[in-house]
C-alpha positions in Angstrom: -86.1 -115.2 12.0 -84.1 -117.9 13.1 -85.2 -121.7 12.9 -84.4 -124.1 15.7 -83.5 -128.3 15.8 -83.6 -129.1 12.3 -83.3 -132.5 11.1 -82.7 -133.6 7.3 -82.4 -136.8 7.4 -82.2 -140.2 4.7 -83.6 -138.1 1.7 -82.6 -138.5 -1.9 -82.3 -135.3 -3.7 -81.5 -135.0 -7.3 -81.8 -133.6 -10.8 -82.0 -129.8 -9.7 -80.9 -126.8 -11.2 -79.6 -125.3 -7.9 -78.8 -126.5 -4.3 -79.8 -130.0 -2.9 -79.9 -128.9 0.7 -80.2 -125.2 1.3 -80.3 -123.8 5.3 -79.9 -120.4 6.6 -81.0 -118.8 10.3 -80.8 -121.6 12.2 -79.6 -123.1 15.5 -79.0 -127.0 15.5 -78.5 -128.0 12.0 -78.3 -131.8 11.9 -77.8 -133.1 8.2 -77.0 -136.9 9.0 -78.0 -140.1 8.2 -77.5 -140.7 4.5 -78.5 -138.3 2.4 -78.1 -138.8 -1.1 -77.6 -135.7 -2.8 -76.3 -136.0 -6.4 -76.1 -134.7 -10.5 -77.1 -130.9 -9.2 -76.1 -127.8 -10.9 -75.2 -126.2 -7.5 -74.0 -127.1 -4.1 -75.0 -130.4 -2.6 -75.1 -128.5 1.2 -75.1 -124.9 1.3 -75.2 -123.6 5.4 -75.1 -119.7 6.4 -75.7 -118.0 9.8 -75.9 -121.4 11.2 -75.0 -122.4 14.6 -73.9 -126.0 16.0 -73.8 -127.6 12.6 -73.9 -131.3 12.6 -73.2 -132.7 8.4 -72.3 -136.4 9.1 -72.7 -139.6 7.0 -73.7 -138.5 3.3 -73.2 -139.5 0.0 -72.6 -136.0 -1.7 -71.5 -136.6 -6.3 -72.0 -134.8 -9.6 -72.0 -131.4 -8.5 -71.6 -128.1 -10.3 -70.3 -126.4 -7.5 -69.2 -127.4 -3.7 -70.0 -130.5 -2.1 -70.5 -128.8 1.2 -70.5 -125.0 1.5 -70.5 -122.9 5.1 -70.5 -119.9 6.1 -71.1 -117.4 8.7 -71.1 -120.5 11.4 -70.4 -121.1 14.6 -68.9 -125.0 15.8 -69.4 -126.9 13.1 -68.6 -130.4 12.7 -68.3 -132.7 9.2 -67.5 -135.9 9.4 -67.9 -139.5 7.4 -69.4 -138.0 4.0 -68.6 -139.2 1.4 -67.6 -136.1 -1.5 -67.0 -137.1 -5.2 -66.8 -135.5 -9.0 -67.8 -131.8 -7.9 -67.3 -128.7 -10.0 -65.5 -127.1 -7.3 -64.0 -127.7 -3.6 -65.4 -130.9 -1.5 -66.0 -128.2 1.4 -65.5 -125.0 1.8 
């Protein structure tokens, strides 16, 4: 099933074992407006099957893994984060 117009917006997400932001199946992925996403054993953003994906102004540290990680996407756009001290590539 596939989601539609999704916002994440101005959230602070920390501490986790795993992903910060996790979205699959959907259509109109907005991740904007100053997310914190930080000190996670995973990915900060981790997008698949996504279509028109919109990751823009985020503050995305002290990762295990990728700052921001897509796949199986069509038109993305990432722009104005800023990616810091991850374990792996800033995006992939």
């Amino acid at each position: 099933e596939t989601s539609n117009d999704v916002d994440v917006e101005g959230n602070e997400i920390f501490g986790l074992g795993g992903t910060g932001i996790y979205a699959r199946n959907v259509d109109n992925l907005d991740i904007t407006k100053k997310n914190i996403i930080r000190n996670l054993g995973g990915s900060g953003i981790y997008a698949t099957r996504a279509k028109n994906i919109n990751i823009d102004d985020n503050d995305i540290f002290a990762l295990g893994k990728n700052g921001i990680h897509i796949t199986s996407f069509d038109n993305a756009t990432i722009n104005n984060n800023d990616i810091n001290n991850t374990g792996e590539y800033g995006v992939i």
